[in-house]
C-alpha positions in Angstrom: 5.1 -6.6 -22.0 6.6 -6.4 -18.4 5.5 -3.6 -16.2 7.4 -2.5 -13.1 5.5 -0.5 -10.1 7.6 0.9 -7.7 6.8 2.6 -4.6 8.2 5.3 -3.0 7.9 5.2 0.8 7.5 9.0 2.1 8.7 10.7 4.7 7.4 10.4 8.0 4.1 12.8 7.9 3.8 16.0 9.1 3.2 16.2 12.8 1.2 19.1 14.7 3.9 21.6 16.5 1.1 23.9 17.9 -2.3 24.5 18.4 -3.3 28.2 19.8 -6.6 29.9 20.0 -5.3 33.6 19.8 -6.2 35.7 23.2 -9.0 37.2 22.0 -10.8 33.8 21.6 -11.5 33.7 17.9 -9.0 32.2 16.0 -7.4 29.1 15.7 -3.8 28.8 14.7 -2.1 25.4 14.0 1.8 24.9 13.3 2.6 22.2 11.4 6.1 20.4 11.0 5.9 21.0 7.2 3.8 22.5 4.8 0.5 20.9 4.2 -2.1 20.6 1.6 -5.7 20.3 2.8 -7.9 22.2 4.9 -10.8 20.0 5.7 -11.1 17.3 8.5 -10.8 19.7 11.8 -13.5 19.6 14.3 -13.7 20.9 17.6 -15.3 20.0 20.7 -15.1 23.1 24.0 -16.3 22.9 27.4 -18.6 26.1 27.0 -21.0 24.5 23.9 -20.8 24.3 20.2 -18.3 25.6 17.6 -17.2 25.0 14.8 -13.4 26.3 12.9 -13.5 27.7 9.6 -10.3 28.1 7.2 -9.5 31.3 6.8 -5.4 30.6 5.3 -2.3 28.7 4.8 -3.2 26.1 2.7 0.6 24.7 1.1 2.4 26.1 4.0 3.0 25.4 7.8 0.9 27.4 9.4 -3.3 27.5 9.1 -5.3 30.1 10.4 -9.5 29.7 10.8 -12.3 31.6 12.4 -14.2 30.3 15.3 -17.8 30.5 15.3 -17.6 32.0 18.7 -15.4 33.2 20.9 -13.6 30.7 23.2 -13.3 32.5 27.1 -10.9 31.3 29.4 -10.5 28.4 31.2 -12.3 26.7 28.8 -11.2 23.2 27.8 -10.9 22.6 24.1 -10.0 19.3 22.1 -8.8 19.4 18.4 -9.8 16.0 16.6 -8.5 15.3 12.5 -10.5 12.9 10.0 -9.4 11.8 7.0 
């Protein structure tokens, strides 16, 4: 018995277009390239202490929405990280 494996090399991956916390400093909004499947892996690290993003949609499309645990106030600095 002879068994052939072939792989399929995919596309290039989606890439981030935009990340926006909306002006009222509770949401998080992230544009994707492509739709994407998976909602886990975010983290967040802000200037003015400890928070944390929570999904709230858009899991399958290109665009995810999540909660913040607090609000974010301006001028703050904010840095979006990803793990697998």
């Amino acid at each position: 018995m002879r068994i052939h494996v072939g792989i399929i090399a995919a596309a290039a991956p989606p890439t981030l277009v935009s990340a926006t916390i909306a002006s009222n400093g509770t949401t998080l909004t992230l544009v994707f390239s492509e739709a994407v499947t998976g909602r886990e892996g975010f983290s967040l690290t802000a200037s003015g202490g400890y928070v944390v993003p929570t999904y709230v949609s858009g899991d399958g499309s290109n665009t995810y929405a999540y909660s913040l645990s607090r609000t974010i106030e301006s001028g703050e600095t904010v840095t979006l990280d990803y793990t697998l």
